[in-house]
N, CA and C atoms of all chains as a GROMACS GRO file, in nm:
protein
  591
    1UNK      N    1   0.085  -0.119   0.000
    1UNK     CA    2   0.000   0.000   0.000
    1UNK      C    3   0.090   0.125   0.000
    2UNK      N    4   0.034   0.199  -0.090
    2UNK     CA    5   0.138   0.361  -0.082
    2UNK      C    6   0.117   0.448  -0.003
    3UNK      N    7   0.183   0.561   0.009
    3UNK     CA    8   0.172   0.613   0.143
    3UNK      C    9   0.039   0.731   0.116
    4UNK      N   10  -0.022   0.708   0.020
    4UNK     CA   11  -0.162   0.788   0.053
    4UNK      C   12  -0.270   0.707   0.048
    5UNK      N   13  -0.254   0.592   0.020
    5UNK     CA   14  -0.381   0.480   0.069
    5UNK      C   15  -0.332   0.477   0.217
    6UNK      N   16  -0.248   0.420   0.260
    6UNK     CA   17  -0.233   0.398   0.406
    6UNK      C   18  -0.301   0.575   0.508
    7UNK      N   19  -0.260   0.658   0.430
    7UNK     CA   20  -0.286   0.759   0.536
    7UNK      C   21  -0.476   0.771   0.516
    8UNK      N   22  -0.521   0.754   0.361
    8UNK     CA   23  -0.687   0.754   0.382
    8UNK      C   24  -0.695   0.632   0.452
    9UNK      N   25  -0.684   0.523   0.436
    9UNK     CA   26  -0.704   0.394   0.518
    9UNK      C   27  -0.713   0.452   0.686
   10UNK      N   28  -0.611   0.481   0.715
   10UNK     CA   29  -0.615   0.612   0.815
   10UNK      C   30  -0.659   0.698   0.931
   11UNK      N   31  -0.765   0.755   0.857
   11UNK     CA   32  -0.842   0.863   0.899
   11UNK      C   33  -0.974   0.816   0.857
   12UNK      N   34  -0.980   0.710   0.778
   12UNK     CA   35  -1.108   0.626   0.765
   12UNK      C   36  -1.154   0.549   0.866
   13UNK      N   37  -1.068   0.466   0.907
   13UNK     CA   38  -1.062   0.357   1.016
   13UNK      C   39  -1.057   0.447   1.182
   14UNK      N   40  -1.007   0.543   1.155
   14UNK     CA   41  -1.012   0.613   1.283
   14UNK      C   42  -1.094   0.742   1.341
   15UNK      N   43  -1.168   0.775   1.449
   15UNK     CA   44  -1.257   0.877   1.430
   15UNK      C   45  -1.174   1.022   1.419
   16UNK      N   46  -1.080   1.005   1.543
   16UNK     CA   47  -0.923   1.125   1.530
   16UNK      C   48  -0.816   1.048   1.520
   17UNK      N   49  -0.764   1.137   1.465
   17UNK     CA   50  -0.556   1.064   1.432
   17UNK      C   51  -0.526   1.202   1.421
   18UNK      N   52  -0.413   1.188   1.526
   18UNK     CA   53  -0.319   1.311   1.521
   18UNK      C   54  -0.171   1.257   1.416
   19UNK      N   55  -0.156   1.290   1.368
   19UNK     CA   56  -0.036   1.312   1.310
   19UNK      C   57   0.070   1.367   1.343
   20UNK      N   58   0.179   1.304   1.393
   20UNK     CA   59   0.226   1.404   1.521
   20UNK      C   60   0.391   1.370   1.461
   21UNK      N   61   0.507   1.439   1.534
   21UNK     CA   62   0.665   1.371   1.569
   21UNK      C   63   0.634   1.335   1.706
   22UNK      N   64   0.704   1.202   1.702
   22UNK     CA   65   0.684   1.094   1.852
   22UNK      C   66   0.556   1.070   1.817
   23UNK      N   67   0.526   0.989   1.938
   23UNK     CA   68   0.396   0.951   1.983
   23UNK      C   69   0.307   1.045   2.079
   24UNK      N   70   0.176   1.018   2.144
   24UNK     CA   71   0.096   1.041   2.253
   24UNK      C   72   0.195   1.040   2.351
   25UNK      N   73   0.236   0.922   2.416
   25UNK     CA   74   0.348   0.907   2.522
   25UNK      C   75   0.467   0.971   2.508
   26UNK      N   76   0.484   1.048   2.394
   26UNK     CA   77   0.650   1.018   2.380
   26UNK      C   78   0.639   1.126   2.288
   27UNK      N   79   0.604   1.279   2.248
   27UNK     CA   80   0.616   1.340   2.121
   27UNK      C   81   0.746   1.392   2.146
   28UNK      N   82   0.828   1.426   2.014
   28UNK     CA   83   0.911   1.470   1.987
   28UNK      C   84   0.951   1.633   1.939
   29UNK      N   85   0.839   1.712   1.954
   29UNK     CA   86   0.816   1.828   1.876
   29UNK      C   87   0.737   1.926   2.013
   30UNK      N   88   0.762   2.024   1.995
   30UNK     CA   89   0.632   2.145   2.120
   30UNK      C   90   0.515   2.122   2.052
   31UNK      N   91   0.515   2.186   1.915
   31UNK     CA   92   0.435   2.198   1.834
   31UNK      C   93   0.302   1.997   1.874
   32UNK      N   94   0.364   1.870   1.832
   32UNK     CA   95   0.279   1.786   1.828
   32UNK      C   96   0.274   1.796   1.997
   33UNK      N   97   0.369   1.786   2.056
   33UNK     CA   98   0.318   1.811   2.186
   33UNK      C   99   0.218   1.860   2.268
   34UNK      N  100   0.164   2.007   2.216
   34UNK     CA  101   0.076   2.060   2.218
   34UNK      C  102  -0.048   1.966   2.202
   35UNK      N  103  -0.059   1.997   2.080
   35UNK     CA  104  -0.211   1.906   2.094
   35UNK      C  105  -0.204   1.769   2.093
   36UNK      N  106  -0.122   1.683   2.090
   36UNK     CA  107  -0.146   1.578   2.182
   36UNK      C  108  -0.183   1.571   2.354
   37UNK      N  109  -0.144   1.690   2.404
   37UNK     CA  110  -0.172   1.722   2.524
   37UNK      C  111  -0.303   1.779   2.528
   38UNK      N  112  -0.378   1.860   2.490
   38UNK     CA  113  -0.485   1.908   2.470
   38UNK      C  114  -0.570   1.775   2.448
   39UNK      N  115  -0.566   1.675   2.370
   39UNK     CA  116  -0.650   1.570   2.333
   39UNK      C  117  -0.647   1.467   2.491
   40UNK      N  118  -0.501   1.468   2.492
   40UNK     CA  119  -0.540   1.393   2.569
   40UNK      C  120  -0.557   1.426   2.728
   41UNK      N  121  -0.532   1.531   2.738
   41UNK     CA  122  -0.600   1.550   2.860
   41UNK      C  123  -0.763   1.589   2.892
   42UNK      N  124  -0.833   1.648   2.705
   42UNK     CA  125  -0.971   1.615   2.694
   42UNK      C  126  -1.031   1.483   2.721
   43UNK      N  127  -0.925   1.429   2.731
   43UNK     CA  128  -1.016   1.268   2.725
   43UNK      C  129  -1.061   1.170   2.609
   44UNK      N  130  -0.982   1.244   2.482
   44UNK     CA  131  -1.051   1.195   2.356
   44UNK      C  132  -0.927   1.088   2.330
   45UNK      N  133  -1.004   0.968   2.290
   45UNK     CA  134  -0.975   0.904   2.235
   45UNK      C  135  -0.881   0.910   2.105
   46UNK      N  136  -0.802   0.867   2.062
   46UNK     CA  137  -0.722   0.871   1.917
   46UNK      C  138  -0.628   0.826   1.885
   47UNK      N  139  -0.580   0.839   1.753
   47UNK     CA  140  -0.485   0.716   1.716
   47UNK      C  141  -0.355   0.822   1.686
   48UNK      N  142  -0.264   0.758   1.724
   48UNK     CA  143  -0.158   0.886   1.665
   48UNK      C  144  -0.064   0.817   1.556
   49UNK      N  145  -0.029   0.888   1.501
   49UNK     CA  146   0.070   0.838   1.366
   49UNK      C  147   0.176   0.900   1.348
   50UNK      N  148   0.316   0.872   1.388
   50UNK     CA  149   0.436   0.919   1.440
   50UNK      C  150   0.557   0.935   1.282
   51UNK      N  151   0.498   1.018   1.244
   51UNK     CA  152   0.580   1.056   1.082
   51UNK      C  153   0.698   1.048   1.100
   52UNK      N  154   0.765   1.040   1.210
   52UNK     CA  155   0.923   1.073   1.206
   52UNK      C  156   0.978   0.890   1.197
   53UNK      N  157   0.885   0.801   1.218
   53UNK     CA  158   0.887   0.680   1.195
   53UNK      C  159   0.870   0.596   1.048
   54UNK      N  160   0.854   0.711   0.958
   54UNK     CA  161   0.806   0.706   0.803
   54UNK      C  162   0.837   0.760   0.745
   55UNK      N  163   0.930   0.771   0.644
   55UNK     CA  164   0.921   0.912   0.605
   55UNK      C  165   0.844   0.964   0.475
   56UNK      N  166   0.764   0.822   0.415
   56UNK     CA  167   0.701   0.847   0.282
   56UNK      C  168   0.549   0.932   0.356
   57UNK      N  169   0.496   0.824   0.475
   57UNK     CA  170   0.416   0.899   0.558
   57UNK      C  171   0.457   1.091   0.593
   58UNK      N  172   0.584   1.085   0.616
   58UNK     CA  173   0.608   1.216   0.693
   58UNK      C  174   0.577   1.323   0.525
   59UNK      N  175   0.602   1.266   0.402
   59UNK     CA  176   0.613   1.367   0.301
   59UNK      C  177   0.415   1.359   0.294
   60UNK      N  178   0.451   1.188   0.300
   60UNK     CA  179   0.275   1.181   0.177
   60UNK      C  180   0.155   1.298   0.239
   61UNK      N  181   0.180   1.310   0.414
   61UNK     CA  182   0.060   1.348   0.496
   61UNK      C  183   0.031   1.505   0.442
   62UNK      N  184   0.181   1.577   0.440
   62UNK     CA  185   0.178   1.713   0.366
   62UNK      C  186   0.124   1.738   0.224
   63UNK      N  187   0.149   1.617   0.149
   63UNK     CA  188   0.065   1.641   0.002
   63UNK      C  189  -0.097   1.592   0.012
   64UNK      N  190  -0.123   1.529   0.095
   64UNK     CA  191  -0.269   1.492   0.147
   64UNK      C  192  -0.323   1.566   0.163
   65UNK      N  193  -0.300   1.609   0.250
   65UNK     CA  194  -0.396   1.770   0.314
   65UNK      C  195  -0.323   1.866   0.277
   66UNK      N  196  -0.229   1.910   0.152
   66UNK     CA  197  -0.236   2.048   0.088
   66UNK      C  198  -0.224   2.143   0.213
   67UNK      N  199  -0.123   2.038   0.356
   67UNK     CA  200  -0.064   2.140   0.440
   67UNK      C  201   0.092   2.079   0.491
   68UNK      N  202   0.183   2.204   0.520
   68UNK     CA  203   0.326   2.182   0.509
   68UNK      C  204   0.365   2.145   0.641
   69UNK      N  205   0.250   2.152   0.739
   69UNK     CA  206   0.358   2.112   0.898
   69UNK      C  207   0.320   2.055   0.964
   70UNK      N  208   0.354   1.952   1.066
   70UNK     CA  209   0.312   1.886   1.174
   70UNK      C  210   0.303   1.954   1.328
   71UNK      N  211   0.186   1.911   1.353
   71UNK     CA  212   0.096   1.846   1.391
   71UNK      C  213  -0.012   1.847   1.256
   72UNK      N  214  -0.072   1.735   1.220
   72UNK     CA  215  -0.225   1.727   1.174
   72UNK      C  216  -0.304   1.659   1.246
   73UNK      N  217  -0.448   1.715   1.276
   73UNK     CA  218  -0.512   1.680   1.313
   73UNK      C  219  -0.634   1.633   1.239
   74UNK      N  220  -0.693   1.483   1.210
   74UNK     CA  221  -0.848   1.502   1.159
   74UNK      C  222  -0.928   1.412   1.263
   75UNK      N  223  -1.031   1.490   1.180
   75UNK     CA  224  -1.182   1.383   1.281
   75UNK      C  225  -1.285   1.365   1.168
   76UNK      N  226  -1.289   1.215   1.187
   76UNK     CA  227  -1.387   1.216   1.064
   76UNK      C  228  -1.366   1.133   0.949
   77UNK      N  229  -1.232   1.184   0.918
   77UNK     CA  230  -1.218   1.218   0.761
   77UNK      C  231  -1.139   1.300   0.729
   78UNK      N  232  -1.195   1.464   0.805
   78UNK     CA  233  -1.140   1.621   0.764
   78UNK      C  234  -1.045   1.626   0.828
   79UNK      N  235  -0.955   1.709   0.747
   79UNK     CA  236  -0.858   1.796   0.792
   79UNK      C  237  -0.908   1.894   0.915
   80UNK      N  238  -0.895   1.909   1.024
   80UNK     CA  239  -0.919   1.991   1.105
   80UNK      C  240  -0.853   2.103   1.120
   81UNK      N  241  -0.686   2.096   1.139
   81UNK     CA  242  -0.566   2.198   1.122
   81UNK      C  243  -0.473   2.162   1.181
   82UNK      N  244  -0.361   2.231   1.187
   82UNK     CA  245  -0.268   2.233   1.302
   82UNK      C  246  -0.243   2.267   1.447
   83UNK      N  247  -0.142   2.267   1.487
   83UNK     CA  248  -0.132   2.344   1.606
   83UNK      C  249  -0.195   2.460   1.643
   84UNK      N  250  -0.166   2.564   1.538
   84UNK     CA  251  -0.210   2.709   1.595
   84UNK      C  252  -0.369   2.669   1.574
   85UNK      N  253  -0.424   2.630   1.512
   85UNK     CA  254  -0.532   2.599   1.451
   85UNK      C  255  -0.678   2.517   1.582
   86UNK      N  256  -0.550   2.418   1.600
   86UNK     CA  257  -0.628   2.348   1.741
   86UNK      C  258  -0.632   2.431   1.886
   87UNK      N  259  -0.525   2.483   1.906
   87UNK     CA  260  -0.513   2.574   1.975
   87UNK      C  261  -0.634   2.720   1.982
   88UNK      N  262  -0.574   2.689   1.875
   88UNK     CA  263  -0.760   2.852   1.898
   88UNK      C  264  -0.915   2.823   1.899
   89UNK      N  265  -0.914   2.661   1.828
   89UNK     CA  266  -1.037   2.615   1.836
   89UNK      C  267  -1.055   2.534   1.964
   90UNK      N  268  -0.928   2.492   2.069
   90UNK     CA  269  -0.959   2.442   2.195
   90UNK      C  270  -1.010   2.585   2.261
   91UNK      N  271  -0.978   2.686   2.294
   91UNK     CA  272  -1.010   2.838   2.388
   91UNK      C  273  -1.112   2.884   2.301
   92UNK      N  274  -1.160   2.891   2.230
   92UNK     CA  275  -1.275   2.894   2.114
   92UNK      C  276  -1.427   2.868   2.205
   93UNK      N  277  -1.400   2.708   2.203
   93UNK     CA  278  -1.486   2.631   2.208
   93UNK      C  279  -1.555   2.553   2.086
   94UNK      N  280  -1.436   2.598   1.984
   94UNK     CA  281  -1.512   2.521   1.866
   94UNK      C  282  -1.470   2.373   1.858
   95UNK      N  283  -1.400   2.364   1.962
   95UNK     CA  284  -1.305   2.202   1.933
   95UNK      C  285  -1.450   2.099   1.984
   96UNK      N  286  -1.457   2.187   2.126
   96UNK     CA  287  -1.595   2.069   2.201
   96UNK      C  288  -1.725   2.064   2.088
   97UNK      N  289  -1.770   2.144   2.010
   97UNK     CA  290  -1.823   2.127   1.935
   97UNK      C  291  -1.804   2.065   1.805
   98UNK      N  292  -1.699   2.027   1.751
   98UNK     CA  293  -1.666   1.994   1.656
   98UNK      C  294  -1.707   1.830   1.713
   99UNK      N  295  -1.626   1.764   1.848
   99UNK     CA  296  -1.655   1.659   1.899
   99UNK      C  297  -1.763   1.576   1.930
  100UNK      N  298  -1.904   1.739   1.937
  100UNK     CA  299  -2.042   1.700   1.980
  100UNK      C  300  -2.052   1.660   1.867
  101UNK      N  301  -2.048   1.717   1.754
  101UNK     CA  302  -2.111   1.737   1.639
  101UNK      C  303  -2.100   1.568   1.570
  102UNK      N  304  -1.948   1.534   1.571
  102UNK     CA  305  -1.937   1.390   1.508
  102UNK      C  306  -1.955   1.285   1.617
  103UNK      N  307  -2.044   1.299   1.746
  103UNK     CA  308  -2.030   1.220   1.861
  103UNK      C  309  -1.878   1.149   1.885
  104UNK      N  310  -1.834   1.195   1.948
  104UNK     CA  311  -1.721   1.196   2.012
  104UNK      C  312  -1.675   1.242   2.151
  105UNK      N  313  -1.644   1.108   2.237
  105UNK     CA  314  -1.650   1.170   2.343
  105UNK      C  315  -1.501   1.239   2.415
  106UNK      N  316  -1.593   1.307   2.485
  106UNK     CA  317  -1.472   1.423   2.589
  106UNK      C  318  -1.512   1.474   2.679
  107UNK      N  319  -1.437   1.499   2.766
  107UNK     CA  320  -1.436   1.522   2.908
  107UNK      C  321  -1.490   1.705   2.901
  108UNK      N  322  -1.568   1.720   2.900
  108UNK     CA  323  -1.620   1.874   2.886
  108UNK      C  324  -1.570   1.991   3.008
  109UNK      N  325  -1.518   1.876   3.121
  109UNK     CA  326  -1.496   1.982   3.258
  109UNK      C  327  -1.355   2.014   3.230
  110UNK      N  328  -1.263   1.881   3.164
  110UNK     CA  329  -1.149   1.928   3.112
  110UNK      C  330  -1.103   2.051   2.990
  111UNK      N  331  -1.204   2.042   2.927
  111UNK     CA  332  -1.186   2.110   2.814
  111UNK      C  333  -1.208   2.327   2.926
  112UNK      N  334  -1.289   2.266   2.966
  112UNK     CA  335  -1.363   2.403   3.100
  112UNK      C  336  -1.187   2.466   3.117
  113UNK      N  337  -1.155   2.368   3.205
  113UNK     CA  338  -1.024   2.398   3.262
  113UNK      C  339  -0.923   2.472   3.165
  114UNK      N  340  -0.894   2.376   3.104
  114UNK     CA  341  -0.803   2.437   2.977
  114UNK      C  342  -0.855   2.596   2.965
  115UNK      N  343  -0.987   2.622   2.885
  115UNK     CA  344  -0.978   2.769   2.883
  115UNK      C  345  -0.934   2.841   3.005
  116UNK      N  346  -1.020   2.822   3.151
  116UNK     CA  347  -1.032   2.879   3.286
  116UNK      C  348  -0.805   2.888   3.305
  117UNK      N  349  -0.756   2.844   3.256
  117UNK     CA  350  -0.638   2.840   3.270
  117UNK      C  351  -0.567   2.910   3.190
  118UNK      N  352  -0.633   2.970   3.048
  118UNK     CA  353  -0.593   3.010   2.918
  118UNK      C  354  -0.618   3.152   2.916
  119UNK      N  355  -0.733   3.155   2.978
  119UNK     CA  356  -0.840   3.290   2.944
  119UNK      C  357  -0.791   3.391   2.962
  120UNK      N  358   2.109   2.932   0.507
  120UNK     CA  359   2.125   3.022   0.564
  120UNK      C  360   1.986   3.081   0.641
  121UNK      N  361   2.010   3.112   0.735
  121UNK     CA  362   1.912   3.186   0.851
  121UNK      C  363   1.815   3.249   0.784
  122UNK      N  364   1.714   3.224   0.838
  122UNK     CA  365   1.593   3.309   0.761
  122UNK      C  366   1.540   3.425   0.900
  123UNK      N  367   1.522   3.557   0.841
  123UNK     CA  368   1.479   3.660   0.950
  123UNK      C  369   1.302   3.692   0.978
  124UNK      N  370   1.287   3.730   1.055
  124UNK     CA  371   1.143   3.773   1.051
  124UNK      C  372   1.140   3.868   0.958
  125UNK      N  373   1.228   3.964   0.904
  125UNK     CA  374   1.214   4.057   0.815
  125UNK      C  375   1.213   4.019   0.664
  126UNK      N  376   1.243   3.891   0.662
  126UNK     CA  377   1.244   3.813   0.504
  126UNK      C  378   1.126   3.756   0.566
  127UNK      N  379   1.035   3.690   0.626
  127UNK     CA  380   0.951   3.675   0.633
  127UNK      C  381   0.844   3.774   0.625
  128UNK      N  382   0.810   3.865   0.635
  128UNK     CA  383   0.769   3.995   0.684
  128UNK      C  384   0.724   4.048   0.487
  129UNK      N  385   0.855   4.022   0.434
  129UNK     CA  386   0.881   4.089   0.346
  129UNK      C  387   0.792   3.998   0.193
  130UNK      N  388   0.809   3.822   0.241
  130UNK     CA  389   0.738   3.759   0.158
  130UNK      C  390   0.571   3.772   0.171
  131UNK      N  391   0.554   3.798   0.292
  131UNK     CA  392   0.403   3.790   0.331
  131UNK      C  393   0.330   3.910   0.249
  132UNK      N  394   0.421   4.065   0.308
  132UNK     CA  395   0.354   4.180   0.227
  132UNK      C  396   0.376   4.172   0.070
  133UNK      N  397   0.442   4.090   0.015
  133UNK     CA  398   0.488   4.090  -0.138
  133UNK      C  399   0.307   3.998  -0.172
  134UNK      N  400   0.238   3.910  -0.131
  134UNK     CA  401   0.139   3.842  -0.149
  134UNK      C  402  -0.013   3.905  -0.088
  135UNK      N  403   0.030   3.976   0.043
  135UNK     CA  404  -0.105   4.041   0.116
  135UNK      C  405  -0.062   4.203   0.147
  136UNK      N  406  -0.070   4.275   0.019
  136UNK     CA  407  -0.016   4.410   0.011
  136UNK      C  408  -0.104   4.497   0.124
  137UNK      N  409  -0.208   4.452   0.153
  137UNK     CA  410  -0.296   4.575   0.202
  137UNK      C  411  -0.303   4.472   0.397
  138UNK      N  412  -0.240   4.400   0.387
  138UNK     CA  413  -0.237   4.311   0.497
  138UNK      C  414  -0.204   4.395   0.638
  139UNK      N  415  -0.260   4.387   0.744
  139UNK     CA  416  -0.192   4.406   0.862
  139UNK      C  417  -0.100   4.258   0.915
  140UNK      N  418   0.050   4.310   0.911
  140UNK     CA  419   0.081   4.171   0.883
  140UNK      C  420   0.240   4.216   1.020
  141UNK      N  421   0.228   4.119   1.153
  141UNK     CA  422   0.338   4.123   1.217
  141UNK      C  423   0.412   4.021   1.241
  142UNK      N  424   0.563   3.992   1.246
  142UNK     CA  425   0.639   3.891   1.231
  142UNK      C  426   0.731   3.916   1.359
  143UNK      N  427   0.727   3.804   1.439
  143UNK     CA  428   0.839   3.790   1.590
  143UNK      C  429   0.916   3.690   1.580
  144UNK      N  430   0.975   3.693   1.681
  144UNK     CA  431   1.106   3.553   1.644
  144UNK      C  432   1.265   3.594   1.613
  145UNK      N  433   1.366   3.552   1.664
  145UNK     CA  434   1.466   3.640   1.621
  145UNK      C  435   1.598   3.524   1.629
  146UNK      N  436   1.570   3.426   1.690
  146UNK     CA  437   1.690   3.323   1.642
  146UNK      C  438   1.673   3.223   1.558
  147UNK      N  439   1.632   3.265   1.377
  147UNK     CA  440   1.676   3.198   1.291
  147UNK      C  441   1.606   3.112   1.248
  148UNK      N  442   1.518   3.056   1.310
  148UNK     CA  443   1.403   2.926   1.304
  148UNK      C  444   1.301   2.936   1.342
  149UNK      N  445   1.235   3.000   1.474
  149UNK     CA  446   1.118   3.001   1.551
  149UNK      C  447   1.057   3.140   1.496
  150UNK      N  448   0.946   3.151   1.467
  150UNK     CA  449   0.914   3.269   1.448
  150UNK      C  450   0.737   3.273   1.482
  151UNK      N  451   0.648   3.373   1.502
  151UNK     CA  452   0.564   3.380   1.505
  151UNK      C  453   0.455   3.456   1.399
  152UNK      N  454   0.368   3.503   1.356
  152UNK     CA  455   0.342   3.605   1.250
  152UNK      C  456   0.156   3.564   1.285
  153UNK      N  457   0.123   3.722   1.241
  153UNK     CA  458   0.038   3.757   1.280
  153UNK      C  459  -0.026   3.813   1.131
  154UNK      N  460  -0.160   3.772   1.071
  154UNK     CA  461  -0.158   3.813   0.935
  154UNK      C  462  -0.326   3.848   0.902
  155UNK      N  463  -0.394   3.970   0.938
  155UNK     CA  464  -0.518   4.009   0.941
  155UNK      C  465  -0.499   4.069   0.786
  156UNK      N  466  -0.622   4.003   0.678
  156UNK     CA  467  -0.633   4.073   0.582
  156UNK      C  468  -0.751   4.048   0.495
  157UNK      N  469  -0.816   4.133   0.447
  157UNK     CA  470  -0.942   4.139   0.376
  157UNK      C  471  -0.970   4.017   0.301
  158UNK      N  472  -0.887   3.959   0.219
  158UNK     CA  473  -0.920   3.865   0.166
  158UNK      C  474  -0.936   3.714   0.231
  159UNK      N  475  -0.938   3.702   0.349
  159UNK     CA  476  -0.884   3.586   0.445
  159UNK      C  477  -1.099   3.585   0.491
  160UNK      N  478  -1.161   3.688   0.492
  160UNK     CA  479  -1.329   3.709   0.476
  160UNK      C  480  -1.386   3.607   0.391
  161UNK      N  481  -1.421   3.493   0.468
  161UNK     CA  482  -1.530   3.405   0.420
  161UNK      C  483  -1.421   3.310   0.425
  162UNK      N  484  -1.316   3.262   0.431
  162UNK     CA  485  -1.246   3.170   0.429
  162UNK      C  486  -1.263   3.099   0.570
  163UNK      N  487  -1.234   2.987   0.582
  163UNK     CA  488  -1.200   2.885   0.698
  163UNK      C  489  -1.038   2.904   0.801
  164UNK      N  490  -1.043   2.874   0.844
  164UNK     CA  491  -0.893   2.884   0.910
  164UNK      C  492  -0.793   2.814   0.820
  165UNK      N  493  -0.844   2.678   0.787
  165UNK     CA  494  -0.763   2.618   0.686
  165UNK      C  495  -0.717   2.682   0.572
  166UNK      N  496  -0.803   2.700   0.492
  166UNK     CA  497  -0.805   2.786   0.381
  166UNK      C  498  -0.697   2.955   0.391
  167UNK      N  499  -0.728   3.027   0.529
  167UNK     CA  500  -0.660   3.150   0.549
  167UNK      C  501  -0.510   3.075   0.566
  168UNK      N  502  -0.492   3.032   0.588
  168UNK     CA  503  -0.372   2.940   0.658
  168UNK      C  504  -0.243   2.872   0.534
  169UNK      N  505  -0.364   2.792   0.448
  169UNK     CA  506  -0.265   2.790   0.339
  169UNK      C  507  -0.233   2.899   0.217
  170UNK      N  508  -0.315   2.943   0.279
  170UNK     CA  509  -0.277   3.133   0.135
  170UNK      C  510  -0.155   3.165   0.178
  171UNK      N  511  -0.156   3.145   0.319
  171UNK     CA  512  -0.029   3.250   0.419
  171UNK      C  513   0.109   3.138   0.342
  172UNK      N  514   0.138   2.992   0.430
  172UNK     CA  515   0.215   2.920   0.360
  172UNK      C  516   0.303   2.892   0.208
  173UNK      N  517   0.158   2.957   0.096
  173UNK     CA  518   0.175   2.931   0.003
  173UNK      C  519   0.294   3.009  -0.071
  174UNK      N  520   0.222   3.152   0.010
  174UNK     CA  521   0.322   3.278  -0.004
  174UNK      C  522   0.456   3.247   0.081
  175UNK      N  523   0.459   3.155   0.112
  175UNK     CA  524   0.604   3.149   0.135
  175UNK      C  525   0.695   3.096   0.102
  176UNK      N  526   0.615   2.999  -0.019
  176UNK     CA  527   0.694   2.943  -0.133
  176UNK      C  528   0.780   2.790  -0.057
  177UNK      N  529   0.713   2.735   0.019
  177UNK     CA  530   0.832   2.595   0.035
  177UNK      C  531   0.917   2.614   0.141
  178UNK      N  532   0.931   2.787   0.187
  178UNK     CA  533   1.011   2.766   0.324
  178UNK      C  534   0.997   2.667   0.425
  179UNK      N  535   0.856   2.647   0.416
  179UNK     CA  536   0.815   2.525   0.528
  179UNK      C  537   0.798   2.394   0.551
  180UNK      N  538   0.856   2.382   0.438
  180UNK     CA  539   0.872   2.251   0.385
  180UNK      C  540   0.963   2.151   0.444
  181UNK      N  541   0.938   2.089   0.536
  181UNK     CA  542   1.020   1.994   0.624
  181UNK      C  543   1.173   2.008   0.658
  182UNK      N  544   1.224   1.877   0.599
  182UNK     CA  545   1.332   1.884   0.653
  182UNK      C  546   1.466   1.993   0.618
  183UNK      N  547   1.397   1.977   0.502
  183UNK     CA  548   1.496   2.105   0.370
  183UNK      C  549   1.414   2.288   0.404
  184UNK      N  550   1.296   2.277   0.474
  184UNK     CA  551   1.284   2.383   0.459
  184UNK      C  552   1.345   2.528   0.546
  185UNK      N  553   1.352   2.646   0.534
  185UNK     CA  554   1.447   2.694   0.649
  185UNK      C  555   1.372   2.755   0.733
  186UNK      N  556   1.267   2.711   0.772
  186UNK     CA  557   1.180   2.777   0.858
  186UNK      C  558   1.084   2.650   0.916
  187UNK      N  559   1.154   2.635   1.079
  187UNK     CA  560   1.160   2.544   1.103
  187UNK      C  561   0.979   2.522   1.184
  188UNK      N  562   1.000   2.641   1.280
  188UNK     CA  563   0.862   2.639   1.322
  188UNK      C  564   0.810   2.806   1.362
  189UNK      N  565   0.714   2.825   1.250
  189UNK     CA  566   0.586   2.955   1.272
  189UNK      C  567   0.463   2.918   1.291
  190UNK      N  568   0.439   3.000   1.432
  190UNK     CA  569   0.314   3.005   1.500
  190UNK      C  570   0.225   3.101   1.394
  191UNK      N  571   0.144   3.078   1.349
  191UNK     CA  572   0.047   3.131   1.273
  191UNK      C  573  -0.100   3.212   1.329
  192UNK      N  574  -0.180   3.287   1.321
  192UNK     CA  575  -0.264   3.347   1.349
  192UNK      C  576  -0.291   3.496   1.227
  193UNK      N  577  -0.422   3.414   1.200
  193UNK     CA  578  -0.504   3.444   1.051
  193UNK      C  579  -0.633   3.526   1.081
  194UNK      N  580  -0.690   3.582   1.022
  194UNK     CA  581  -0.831   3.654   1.017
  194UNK      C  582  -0.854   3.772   0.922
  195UNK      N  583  -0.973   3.783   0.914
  195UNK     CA  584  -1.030   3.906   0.847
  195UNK      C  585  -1.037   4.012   0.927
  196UNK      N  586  -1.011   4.149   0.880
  196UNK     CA  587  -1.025   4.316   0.989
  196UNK      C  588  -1.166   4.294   1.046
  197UNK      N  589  -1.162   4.342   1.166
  197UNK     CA  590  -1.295   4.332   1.272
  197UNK      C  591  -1.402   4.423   1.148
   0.00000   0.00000   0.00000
């Protein structure tokens, strides 16, 4: 499989996949750091996919989504954004909604916090 | 070779002439930029996001690119 079937295979099979350097446990970057921390201290569930472990993955994910940097985030399917991207839609409040919207669960008192800490 | 916020600065207004457009960061790699401009109206974040990138021609482009990590922040004038 080439590295843009494997990445739709992907985001098909999964409701979120972060696209990250490192892992959840283990990122390698501030930037994936970030919102791997944000997710997972929401409570959401997800699959992460560690590009620095690939590197046809690390090119293919940037010609996929017609974006140049890591972190990616989708749910769904969609491209959601990056870092700065998740970041403004976690203090937003558009992230918890994005989550209602495709039923997806999350810790809503966490997500509370995060802003109450941000604001 | 080192890329400045002021070569950054300088590619952004060459693409978003009428842009309110600010660039921070000063050792070589990290930078931040700030890019409010009329045409970014009705777009998505995604969408405002890769206009900004695009105009930067490949700087950001992984391992080869020289701009290692910019914090981004996009919108249309209030």
């Amino acid at each position: 499989m080439n590295a843009e079937d494997t990445i739709r295979k992907t985001v098909t099979e999964n409701d979120v996949v972060l696209f990250m350097k490192g892992t959840k446990m283990m990122p390698q970057c501030g930037f994936s750091s970030r919102v791997a921390g944000v997710l997972n201290y929401m409570g959401v569930s997800f699959a992460d996919v560690n590009v620095l472990a690939d590197e046809g993955i690390r090119q293919g994910i940037k010609n996929f989504s017609d974006w140049p940097t890591i972190p990616q985030l989708y749910v769904k399917g969609e491209f959601v954004g990056g870092c700065d991207i998740v970041t403004e839609m976690t203090l937003s409040g558009e992230l918890d909604q994005l989550f209602t919207d495709h039923g997806i669960a999350f810790d809503k008192d966490a997500a509370d916090k995060i802003r109450e800490a941000n604001g | 070779m080192a890329i400045t916020a002021r070569d950054i600065e300088d590619m952004l207004k060459a693409a978003f002439p009428a842009a309110r457009i600010t660039v921070d960061g000063d050792d070589g790699a990290h930078f931040a930029a700030q890019v409010i401009d009329e045409s970014f109206r009705g777009l998505n974040r995604v969408q405002q996001q890769r206009a900004v990138y695009a105009a930067l021609k490949g700087k950001m482009d992984g391992s080869h690119g020289e701009l290692h990590a910019l914090a981004l922040t996009t919108k249309a004038p209030d």
